[in-house]
C-alpha positions, 0 to 999 in steps of 0.5 A: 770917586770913580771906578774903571770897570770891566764889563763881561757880555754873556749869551744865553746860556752864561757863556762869556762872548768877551770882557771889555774894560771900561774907563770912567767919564768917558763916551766909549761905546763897548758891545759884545763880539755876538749877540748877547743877553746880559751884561755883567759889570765889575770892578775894573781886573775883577774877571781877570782875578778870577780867571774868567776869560771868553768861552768860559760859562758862568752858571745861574745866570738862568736863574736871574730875575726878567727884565723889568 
């Protein structure tokens, strides 16, 4: 099966820059209002069920892992 996502593009600091739904099996191209550095994907709502909108930071994203 496949799942709608939404994807959250996150600055440096974990800031939210915005949160872009996606939909499955499609080309749709979806980029971050800013530069960003991560990139968070989840089930499609997910941001939204938690109240997490643009301008809101999420903490430990510091503490992931480099890029491999």
């Amino acid at each position: 099966a496949y799942l709608p996502l939404s994807v959250a593009f996150l600055d440096d600091d974990g800031r939210i820059l915005n949160i872009e739904d996606m939909a499955p099996q499609t080309e749709t191209s979806h980029c971050a209002s800013a530069a960003a550095r991560f990139a968070l994907e989840m089930n499609q709502g997910w941001f939204a069920g938690k109240g997490l909108k643009a301008g809101l930071r999420i903490v430990g994203v510091d503490k992931s892992p480099p890029p491999q």
